[in-house]
C-alpha positions in Angstrom: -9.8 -1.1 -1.3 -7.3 -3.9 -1.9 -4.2 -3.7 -4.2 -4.4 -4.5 -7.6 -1.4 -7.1 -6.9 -0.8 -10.3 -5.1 2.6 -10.6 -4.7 3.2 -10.8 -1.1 6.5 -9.9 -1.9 5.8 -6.5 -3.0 2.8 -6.2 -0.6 5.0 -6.4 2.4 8.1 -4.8 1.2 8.3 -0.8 1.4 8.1 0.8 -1.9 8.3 4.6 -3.0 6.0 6.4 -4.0 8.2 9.8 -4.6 10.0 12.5 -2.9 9.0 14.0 0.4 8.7 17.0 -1.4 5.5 15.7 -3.3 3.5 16.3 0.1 4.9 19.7 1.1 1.8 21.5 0.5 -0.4 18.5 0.7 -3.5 18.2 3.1 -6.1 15.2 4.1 -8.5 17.5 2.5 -6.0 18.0 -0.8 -3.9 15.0 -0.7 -1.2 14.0 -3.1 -2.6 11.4 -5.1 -0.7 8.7 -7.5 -0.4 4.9 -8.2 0.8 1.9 -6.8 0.4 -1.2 -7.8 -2.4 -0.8 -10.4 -4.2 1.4 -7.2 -4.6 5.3 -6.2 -3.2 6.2 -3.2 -3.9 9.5 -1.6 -0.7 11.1 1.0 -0.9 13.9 2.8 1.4 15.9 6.0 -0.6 16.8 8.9 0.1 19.7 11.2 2.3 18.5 13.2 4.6 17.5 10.2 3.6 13.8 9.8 2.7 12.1 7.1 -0.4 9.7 6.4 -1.6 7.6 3.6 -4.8 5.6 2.2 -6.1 3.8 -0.7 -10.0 3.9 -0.9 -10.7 4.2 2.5 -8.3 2.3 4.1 -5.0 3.7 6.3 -1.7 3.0 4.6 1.4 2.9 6.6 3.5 5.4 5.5 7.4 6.4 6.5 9.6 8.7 5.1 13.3 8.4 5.3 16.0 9.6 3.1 13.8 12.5 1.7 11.6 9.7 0.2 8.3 8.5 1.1 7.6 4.3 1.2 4.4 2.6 1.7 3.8 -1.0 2.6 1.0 -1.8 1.2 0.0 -4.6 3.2 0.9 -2.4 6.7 3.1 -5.7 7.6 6.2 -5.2 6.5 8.3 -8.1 6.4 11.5 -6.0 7.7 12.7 -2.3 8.5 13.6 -0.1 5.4 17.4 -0.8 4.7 19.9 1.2 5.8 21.9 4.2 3.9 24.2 5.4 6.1 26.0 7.3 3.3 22.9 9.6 3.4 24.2 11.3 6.6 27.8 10.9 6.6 29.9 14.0 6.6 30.9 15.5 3.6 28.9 13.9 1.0 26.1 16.3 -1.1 22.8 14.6 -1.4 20.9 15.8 -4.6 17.6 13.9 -5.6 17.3 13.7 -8.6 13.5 13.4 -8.8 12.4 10.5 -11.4 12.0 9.5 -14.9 8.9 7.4 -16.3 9.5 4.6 -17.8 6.8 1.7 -20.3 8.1 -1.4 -18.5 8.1 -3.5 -15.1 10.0 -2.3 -12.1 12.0 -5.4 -12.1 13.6 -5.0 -15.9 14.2 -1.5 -15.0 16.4 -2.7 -12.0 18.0 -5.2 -13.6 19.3 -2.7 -15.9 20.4 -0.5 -12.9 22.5 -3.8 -12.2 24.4 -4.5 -15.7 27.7 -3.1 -16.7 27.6 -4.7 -20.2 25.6 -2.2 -21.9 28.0 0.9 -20.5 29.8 1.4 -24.1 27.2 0.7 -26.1 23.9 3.0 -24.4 26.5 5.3 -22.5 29.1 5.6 -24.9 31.4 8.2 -24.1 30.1 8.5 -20.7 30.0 5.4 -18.4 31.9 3.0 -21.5 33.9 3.6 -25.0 34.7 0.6 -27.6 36.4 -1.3 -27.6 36.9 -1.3 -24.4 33.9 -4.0 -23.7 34.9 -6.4 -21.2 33.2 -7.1 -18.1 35.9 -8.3 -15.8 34.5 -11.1 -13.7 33.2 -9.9 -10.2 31.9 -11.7 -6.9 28.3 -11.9 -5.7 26.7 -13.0 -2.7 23.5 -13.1 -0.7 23.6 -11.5 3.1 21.1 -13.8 4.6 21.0 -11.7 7.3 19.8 -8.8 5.4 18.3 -10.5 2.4 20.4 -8.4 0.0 22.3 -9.6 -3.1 25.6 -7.9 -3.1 28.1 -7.7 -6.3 32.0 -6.6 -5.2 35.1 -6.3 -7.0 34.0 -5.1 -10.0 35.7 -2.9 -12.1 35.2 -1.0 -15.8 36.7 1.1 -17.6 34.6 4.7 -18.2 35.4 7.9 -19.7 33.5 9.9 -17.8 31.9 8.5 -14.4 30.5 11.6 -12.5 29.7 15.4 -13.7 32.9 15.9 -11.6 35.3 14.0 -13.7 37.6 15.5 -15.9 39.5 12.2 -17.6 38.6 8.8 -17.8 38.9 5.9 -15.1 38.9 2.2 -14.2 36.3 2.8 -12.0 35.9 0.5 -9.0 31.7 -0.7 -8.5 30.3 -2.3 -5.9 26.0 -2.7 -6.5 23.7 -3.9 -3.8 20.1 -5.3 -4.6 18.2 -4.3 -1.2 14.3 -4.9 -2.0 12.7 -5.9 -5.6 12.2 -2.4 -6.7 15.0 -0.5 -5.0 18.5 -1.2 -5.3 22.0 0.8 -4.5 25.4 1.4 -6.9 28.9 2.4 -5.1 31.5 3.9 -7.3 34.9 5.7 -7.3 34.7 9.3 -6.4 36.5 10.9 -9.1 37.7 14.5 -6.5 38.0 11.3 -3.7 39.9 7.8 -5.1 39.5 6.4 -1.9 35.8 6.9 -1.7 32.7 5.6 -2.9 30.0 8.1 -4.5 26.5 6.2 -3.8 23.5 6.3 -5.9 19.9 5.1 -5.0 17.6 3.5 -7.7 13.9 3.9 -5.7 11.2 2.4 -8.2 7.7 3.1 -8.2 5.5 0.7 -10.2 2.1 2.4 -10.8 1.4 -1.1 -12.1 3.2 -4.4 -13.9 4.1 -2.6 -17.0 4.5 1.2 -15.7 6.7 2.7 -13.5 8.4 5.9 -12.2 12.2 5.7 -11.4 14.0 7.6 -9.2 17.6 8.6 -8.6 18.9 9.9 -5.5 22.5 10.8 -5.3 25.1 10.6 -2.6 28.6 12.5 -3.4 31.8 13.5 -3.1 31.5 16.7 -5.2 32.0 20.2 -4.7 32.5 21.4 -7.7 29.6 20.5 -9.7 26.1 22.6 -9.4 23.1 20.5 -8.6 21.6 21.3 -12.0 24.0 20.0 -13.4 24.4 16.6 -11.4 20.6 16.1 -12.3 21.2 17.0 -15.5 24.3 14.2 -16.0 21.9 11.8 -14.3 18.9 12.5 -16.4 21.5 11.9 -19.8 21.9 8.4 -18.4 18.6 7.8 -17.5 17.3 9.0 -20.5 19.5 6.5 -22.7 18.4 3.4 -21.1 14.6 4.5 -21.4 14.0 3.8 -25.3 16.3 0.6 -24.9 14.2 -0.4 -21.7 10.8 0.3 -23.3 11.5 -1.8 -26.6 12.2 -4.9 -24.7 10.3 -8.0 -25.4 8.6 -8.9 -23.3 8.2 -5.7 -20.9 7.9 -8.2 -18.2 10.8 -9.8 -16.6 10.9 -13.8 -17.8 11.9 -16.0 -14.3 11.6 -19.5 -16.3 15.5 -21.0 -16.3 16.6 -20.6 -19.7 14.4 -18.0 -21.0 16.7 -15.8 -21.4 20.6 -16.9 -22.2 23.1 -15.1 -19.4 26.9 -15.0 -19.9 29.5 -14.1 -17.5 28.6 -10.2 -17.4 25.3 -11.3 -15.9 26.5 -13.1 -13.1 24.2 -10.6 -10.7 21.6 -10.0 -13.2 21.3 -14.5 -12.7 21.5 -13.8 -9.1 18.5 -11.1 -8.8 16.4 -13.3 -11.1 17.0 -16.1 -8.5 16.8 -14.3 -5.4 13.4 -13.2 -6.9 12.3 -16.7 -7.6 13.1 -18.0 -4.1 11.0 -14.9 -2.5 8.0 -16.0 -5.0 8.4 -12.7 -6.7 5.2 -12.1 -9.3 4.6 -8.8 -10.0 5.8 -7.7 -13.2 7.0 -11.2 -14.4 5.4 -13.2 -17.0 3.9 -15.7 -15.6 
């Protein structure tokens, strides 16, 4: 069975398709089944604690790092999963934060990860307040190396960053763009100033239009109870999903011009470009 997709770029990238918990109880004979690109995929853990993949009949390669599970569909990769180091440094608390679905493609949804403009208007209260709106300008890069779209020095304003904060905070950002569908955000750790709490944004497109996001947390926190950091995460989430899901269209639009940046969207401009030079198609209207 071939995938319902021919993007290249997707087919040999990694992409999630959920926690590691989905397979914990999961057998060849019993598998966990779910889509991917417009196709079931069947996963399962054998005895020995590894797990396997296949859609139709055919083996998918399968890895699972940082308590996630990723697929490439094509079993070519073009490169190793990127790196999260913060996953095993000392000190931080790792909470996933499972996933939320969401009517619209992959590449909107992490576009939206990406954009600090909509803070006071979606998260008033929480990640922005009027009317204090502005997007101070920020730098962004590409690491060839990596192929990674990076966005430092950026900076806004939020009354309440984290579960763990207590006032508001110029809080110092820092968002990284590792793969099509999964992409990284670095912020002040309100217990730790000098820190950066990180947060992973894994996307699972079952197909163009429909996908499953997850959140996985790295933080500086020992205060807060993991129900409630999932819960604060969930209130976020849960904000941009109506705004995402009435977009028009759900597709993201590549064509120069077809939809009018300004300053605030200097990495939004760069994503939409790094996507066209990859030849990026899957969930774009085309």
């Amino acid at each position: 069975m071939t995938f319902d997709c021919q993007d290249k770029t997707l087919l040999d990238d990694w992409l999630t398709a959920g926690p590691s918990s989905r397979v914990e109880h999961a057998t060849a004979r019993t598998p966990y089944t779910t889509r991917l690109l417009g196709t079931e995929i069947a996963l399962w853990r054998d005895a020995a604690g590894q797990v396997h993949g296949r859609a139709g009949a055919a083996p998918l390669l399968v890895l699972e790092a940082y308590g996630y599970l990723w697929v490439c569909p094509s079993g070519q990769p073009r490169k190793a999963l990127f790196a999260f180091p913060e996953f095993s440094q000392d000190g931080r608390r790792i909470v996933d934060c499972d996933g939320i679905g969401v009517s619209v493609s992959g590449l909107r949804m992490v576009e939206n990860f990406l954009d600090m403009g909509h803070f006071p208007y979606v998260h008033a209260s929480y990640l922005g307040e009027v009317p204090q709106t502005e997007v101070a300008k920020y730098d962004v890069s590409v690491d060839e190396s990596a192929d990674e779209i990076w966005a430092t020095n950026c900076r806004f304003y939020q009354p309440r960053t984290s579960k763990a904060a207590t006032t508001g905070l110029e809080v110092q950002y820092a968002y990284r763009v590792m793969q099509p569908m999964s992409a990284m955000l670095y912020k002040t750790a309100f217990p730790r100033p000098g820190e950066m709490d990180a947060i992973g944004l894994f996307v699972q497109p079952h197909d163009e239009d429909h996908i499953t996001a997850y959140c996985l947390l790295s933080y500086f926190d020992d205060t807060s109870t993991e129900t409630d950091l999932i819960a604060f995460q969930h209130t976020i989430f849960g904000q941009d999903k109506p705004i995402l899901e009435s977009q028009v269209p759900k597709r993201m639009p590549l064509q120069l011009g077809a939809e009018m940046p300004t300053r605030c969207d200097a990495m939004s401009v760069a994503y939409r470009r790094w996507l066209s030079t990859r030849g990026t198609s899957y969930g774009t209207v085309r």
